[in-house]
N, C-alpha and C positions, 0 to 999 in steps of 0.2 A: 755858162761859159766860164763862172770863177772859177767853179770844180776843176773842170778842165787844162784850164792855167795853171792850176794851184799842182795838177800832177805834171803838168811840165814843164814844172820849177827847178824840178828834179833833173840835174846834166844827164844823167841815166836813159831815162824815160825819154827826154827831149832828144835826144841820141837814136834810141831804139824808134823814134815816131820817126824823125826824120831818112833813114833809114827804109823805112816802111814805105814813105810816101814813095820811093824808087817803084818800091814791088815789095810782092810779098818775099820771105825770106826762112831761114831755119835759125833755131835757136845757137846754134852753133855759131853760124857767123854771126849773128847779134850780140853775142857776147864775144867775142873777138872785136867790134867795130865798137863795141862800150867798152871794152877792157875788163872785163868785170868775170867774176867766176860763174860758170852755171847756174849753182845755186842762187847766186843772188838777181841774176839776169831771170830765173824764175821768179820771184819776189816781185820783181817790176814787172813782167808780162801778167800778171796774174793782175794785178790793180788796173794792169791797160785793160786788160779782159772786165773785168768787174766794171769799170766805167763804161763797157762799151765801146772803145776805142778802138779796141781790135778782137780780129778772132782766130782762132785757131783751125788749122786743116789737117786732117789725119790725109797722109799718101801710104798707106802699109801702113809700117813700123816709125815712119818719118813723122813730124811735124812742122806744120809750114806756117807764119804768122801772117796775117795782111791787118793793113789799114782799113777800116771801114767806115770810121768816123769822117766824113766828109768835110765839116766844118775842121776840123782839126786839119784835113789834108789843105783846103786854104788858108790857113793860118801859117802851117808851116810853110807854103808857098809863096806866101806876101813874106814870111821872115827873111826865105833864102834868096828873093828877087832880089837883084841888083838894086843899087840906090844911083838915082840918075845925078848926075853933076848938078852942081846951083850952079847959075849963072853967076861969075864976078867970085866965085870961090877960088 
């Protein structure tokens, strides 16, 4: 689980994960939702890839990203759940 952390320590990465956990997506709009240029939105897909985190889908000439890491998909789902009110706060 450190490794894992450790890659989405990265705004980039934790962007592109979060993202993922919607659906799967193209690189195009990933770097558009990261702000980042192509090439470098490759750079980070490729580490997601390499960890296992995610994988890539040829449609043709297209390619599509998903989440696959499970654990990663609950993790980012406890981050973006709401925080409930404290009582007397």
């Amino acid at each position: 689980m450190a490794d894992r952390l450790r890659l989405l320590g990265d705004p980039t990465r934790l962007t592109i994960v979060v993202a993922l956990v919607q659906g799967e997506t193209n690189p195009g709009c990933l770097a558009e939702l990261a702000g980042v240029a192509p090439a470098a939105l490759s750079q980070h897909l490729s580490k997601l890839r390499l960890s296992g985190m995610v994988r890539p889908r040829r449609d043709g000439q297209r390619v599509w990203y998903e989440l696959v890491d499970d654990d990663v998909r609950r993790l980012v789902a406890a981050l973006l759940a709401p925080v409930p009110a404290r009582a007397g706060a």
